[in-house]
C-alpha positions as CSV (number, residue, x, y, z in Angstrom):
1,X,0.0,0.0,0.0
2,X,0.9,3.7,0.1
3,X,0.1,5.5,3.0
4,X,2.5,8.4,3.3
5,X,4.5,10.1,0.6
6,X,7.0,13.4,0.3
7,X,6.9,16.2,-2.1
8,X,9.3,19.1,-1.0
9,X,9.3,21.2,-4.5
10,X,7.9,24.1,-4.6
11,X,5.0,25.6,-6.4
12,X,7.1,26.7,-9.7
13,X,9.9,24.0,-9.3
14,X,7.0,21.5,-9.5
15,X,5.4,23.1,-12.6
16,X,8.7,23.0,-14.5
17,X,9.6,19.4,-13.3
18,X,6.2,18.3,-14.7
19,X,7.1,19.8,-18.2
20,X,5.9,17.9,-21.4
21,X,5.1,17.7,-25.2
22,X,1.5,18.2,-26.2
23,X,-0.2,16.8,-29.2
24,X,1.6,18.8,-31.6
25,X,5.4,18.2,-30.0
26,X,5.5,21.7,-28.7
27,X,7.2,21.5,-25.0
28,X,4.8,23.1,-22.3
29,X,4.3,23.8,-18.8
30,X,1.1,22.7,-16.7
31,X,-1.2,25.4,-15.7
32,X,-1.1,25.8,-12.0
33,X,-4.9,25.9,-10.9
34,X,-4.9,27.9,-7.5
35,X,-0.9,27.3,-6.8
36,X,-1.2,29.3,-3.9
37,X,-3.3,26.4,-2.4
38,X,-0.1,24.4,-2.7
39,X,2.0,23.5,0.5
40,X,5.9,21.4,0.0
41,X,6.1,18.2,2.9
42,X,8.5,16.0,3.4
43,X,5.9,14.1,5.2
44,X,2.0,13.9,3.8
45,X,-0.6,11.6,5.4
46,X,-4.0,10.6,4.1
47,X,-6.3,13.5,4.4
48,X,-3.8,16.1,3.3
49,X,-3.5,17.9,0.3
50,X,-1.0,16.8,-2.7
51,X,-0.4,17.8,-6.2
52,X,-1.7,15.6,-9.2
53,X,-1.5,16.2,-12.9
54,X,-5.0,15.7,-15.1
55,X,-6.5,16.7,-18.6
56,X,-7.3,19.8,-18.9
57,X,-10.6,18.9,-21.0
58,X,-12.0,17.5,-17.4
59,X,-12.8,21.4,-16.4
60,X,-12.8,23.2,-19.6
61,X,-15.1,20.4,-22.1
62,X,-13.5,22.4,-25.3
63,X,-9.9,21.7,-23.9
64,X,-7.1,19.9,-25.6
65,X,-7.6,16.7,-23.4
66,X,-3.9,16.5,-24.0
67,X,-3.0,19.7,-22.0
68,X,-2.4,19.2,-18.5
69,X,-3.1,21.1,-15.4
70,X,-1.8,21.0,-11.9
71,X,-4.5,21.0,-9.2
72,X,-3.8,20.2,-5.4
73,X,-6.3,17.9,-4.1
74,X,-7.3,16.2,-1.0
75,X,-5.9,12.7,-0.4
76,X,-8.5,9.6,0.1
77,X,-11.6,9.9,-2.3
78,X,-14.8,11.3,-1.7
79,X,-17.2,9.8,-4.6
80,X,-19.3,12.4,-6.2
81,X,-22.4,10.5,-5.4
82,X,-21.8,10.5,-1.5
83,X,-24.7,12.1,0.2
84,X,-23.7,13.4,3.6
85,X,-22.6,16.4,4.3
86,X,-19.2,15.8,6.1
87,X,-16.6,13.9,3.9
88,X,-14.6,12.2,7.2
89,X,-17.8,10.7,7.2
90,X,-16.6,8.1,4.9
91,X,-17.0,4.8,6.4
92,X,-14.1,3.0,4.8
93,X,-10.8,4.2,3.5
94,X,-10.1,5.0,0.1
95,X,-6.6,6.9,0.1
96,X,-5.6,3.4,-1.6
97,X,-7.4,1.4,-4.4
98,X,-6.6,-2.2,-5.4
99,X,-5.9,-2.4,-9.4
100,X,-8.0,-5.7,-9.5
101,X,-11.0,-4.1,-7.6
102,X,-11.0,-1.2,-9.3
103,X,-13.5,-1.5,-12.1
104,X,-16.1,-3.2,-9.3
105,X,-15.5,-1.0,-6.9
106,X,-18.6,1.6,-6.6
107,X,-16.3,4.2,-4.8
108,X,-13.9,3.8,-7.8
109,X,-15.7,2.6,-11.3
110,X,-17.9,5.5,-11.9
111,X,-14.6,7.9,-11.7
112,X,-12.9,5.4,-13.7
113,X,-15.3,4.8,-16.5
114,X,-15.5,8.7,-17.0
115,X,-11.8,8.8,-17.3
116,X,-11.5,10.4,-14.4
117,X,-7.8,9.8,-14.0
118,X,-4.6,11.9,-12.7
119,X,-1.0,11.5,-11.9
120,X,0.1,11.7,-8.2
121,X,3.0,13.6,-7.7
122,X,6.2,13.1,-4.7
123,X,9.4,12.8,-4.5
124,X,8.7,9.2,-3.3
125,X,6.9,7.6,-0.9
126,X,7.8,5.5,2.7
127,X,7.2,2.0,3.7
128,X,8.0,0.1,7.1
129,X,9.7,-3.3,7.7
130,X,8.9,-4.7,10.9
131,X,11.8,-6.1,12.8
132,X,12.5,-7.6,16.3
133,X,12.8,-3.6,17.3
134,X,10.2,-2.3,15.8
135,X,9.4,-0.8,12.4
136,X,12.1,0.6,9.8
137,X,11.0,2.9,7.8
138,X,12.3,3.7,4.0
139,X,11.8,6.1,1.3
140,X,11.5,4.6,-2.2
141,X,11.5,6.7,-5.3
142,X,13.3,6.7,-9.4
143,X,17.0,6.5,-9.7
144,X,18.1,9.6,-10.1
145,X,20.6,11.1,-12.9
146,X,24.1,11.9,-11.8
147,X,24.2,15.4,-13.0
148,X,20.9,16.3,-11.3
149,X,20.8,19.7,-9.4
150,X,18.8,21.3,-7.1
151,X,17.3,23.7,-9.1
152,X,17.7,24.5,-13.1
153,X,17.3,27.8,-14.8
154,X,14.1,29.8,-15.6
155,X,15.4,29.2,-19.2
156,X,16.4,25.9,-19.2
157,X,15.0,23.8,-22.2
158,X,14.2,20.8,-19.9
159,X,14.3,20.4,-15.8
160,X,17.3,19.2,-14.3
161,X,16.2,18.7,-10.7
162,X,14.6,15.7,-9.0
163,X,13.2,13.5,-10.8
164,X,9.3,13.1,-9.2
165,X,7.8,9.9,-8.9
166,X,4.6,9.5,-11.0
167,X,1.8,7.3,-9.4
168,X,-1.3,6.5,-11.7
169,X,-4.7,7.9,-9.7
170,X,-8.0,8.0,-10.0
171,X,-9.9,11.5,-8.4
172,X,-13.5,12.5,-8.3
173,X,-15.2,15.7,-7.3
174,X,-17.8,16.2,-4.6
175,X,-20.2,18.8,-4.5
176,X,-21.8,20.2,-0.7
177,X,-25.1,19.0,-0.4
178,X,-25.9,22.3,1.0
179,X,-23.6,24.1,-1.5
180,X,-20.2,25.5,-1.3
181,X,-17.1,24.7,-2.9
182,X,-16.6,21.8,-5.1
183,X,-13.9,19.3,-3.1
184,X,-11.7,17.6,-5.7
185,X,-10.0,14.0,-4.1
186,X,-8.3,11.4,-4.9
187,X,-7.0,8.1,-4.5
188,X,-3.4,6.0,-5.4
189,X,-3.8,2.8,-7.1
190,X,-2.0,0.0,-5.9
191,X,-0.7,-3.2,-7.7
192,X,0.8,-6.4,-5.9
193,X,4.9,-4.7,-4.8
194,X,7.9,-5.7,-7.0
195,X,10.6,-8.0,-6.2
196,X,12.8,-5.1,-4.4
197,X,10.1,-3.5,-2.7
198,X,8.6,-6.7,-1.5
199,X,11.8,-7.2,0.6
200,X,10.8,-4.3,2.7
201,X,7.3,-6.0,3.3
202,X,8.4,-9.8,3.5
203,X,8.0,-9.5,7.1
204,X,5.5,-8.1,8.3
205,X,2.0,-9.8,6.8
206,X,1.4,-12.8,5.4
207,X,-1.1,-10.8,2.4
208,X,0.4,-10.1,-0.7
209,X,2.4,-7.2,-0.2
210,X,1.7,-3.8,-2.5
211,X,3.1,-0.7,-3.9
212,X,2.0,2.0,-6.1
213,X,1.2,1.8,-9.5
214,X,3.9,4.0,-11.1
215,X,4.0,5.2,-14.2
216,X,7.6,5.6,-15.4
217,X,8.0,7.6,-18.4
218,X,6.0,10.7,-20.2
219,X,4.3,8.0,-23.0
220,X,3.0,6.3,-20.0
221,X,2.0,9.5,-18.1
222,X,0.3,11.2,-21.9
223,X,-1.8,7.4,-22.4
224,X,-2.6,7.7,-18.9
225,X,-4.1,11.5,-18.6
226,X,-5.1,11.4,-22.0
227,X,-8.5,10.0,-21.4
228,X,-10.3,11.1,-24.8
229,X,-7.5,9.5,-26.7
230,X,-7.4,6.3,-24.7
231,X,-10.5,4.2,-23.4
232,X,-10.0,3.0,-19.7
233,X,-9.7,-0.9,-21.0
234,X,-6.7,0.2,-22.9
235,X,-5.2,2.6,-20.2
236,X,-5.8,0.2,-17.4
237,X,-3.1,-2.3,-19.1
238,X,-0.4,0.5,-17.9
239,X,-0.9,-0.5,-14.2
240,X,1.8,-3.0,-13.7
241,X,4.7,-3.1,-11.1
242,X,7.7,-1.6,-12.2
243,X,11.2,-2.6,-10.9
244,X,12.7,1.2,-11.4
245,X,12.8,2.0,-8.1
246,X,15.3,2.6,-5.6
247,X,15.1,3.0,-2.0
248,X,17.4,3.6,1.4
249,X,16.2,3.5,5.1
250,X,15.8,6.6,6.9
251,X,15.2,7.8,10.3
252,X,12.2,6.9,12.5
253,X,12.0,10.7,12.8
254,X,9.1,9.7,9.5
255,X,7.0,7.9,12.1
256,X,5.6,11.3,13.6
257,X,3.3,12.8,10.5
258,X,3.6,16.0,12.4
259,X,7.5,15.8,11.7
260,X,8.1,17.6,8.5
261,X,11.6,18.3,7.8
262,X,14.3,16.9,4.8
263,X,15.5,14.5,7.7
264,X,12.4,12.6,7.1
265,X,14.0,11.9,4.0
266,X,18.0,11.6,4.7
267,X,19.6,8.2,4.4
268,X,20.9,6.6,7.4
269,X,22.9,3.4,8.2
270,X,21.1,0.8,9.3
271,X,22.7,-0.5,13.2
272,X,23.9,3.0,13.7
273,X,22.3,5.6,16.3
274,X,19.9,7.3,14.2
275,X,19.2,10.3,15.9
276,X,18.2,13.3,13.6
277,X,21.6,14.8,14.7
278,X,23.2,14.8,11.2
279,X,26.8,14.1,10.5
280,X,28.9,16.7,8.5
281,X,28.5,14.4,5.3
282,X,24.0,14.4,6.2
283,X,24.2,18.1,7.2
284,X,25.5,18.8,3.0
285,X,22.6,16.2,1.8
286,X,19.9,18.3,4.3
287,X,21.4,22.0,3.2
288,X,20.7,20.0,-0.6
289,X,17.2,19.6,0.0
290,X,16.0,23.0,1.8
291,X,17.9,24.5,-1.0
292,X,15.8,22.6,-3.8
293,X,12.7,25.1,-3.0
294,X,12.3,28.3,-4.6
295,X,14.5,31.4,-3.4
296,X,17.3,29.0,-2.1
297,X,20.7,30.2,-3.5
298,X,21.9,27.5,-6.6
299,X,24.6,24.9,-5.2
300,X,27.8,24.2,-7.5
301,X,27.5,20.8,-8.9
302,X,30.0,19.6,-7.0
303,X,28.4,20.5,-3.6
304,X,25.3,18.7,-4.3
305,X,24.5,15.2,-2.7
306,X,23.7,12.0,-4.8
307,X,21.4,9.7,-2.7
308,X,21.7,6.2,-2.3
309,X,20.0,3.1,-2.9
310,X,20.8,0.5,-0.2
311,X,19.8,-2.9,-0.3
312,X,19.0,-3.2,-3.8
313,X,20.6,-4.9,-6.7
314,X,20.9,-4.1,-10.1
315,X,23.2,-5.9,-12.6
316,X,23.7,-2.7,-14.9
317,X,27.2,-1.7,-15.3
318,X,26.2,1.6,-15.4
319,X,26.6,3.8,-12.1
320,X,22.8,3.5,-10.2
321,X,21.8,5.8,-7.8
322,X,23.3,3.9,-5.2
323,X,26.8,4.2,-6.7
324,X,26.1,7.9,-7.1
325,X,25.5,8.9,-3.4
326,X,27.7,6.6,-2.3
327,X,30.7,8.3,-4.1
328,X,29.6,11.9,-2.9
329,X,29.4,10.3,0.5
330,X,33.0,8.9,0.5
331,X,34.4,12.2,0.0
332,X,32.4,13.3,2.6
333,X,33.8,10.4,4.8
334,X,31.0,8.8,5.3
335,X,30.4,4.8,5.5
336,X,29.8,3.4,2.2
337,X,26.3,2.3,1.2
338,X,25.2,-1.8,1.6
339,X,23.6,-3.2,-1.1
340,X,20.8,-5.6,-0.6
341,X,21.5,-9.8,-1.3
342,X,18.6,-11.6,-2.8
């Protein structure tokens, strides 16, 4: 499942991280819709408010339904044909949907079948392994590019930065039964967890583990969004694991959802005192992140931190993330990274 996520760009870094190519190849920008609305955490729960990407053509009918916007919304659905007049009075949870429910589903197949579908946006997201001391948590999200910066130029042709994680979502829109403004929700659809991420689950339940369905690449994200162009029983064959991912533990600092800070997202070693204290090595990676928001002064490229991937195995000869962070924590003196045996 997914039950908490990060997304620490701001409001304009976030627009130009989301750039793409519209029907006629031209590269564009979403259109914010109420950006102000918008709030970066390194630490969102159900019920909180997140970015996600959709068709245009869902609030203007003449649209391009290739043209994307950028809307906040709240987290856990709210179907448009629920009738009291609080949403928390939902009587089950839908901040997760199963893929192989989906179309059944009531709370979920009406959206669905009107292509009612969006792109949740983070950084990554966090998952806990229980262990004989409790529960570890991790952050998972793409490999990142070596020569990734905090934050690119107004002019650059394409965005530099962090790399979001795209999950494939489903969002509906609620009306007051005694008026008032429209509440726009959503929900992440979940698919049984990939090989690397089902190690962080293998001990803790004896159900099928999940993880978000991701969609990794712009095609994937354009077929998914593009709900005109492409019926739901073709879009639907997109939701399949992926094994991009990468992941590295990090402090129980997470647990708290009132914690919001970048060490919810620094790596730690695992058997080490992992006190938020950060070394000299963490305190470069944490200056990284707070500067990766709007209005931070731009890092040299060879002050910036690559992040690592422990525990995770990958037979490219190419350098992963792991390899990345790992290097830029060496000169740091740090420990080097572990790297996960199946």
């Amino acid at each position: 499942m997914c039950g908490r996520t990060a997304c620490s760009l701001g409001a304009d870094n976030l627009r130009r991280a989301c750039a793409y190519r519209d029907r006629r190849g031209r590269r564009r920008q979403p259109e914010w819709i109420h950006a102000e609305r918008y709030q970066p955490s390194y630490n969102k729960g159900p019920q909180s408010r997140g970015p996600v990407l959709l068709s245009r053509r869902h609030l203007h009918q003449d649209a391009d339904s290739s043209e994307r916007v950028l809307m906040e919304m709240r987290w856990g659905l709210v179907p448009s044909w629920f009738k009291k007049d609080d949403p928390s009075k939902m009587p089950f949870n839908t901040s997760n949907c199963r893929s192989d429910t989906m179309l059944k589903k009531s709370s979920y197949k009406g959206a669905l079948l009107k292509g009612k579908r969006c792109v949740v946006l983070a950084d990554g997201f966090y998952e806990w392994q229980q262990n004989s001391s409790g529960k570890q948590p991790y952050f998972i999200y793409f490999p990142q590019t070596k020569d990734a910066v905090a934050e690119g130029k107004e002019g650059d042709e394409e965005w530099k930065g962090w790399r979001l994680l795209t999950m494939a979502g489903i969002f509906d829109s609620w009306e007051p039964p005694a008026g008032g403004e429209t509440l726009y929700t959503y929900t992440i659809i979940t698919v049984d967890a990939s090989k690397d991420v089902s190690f962080i689950h293998h001990r803790q339940t004896v159900l099928s583990p999940r993880m978000p369905a991701i969609l990794d690449g712009d095609e994937a994200i354009r077929r998914w969004l593009d709900f005109a162009e492409v019926p739901t029983q073709e879009a639907v064959k997109l939701i399949q694991p992926t094994e991009n991912l990468v992941f590295h533990p990090v402090s129980t600092f997470v647990n708290n959802i009132r914690n919001n800070a970048p060490e919810c997202l620094a790596a730690i070693e695992l058997g080490a005192k992992t006190e938020v204290k950060a070394s000299p090595g963490s305190k470069v990676m944490l200056g990284w992140l707070k500067n990766s928001q709007e209005g931070s002064p731009q890092k040299k490229e060879n002050d910036l931190p690559r992040w690592t991937s422990q525990f995770v195995q990958n037979p490219s000869p190419k350098k992963t993330s792991a390899d990345i962070l790992q290097q830029w924590l060496g000169k740091q003196g740090e420990p080097a990274a572990k790297k996960h045996k199946a």
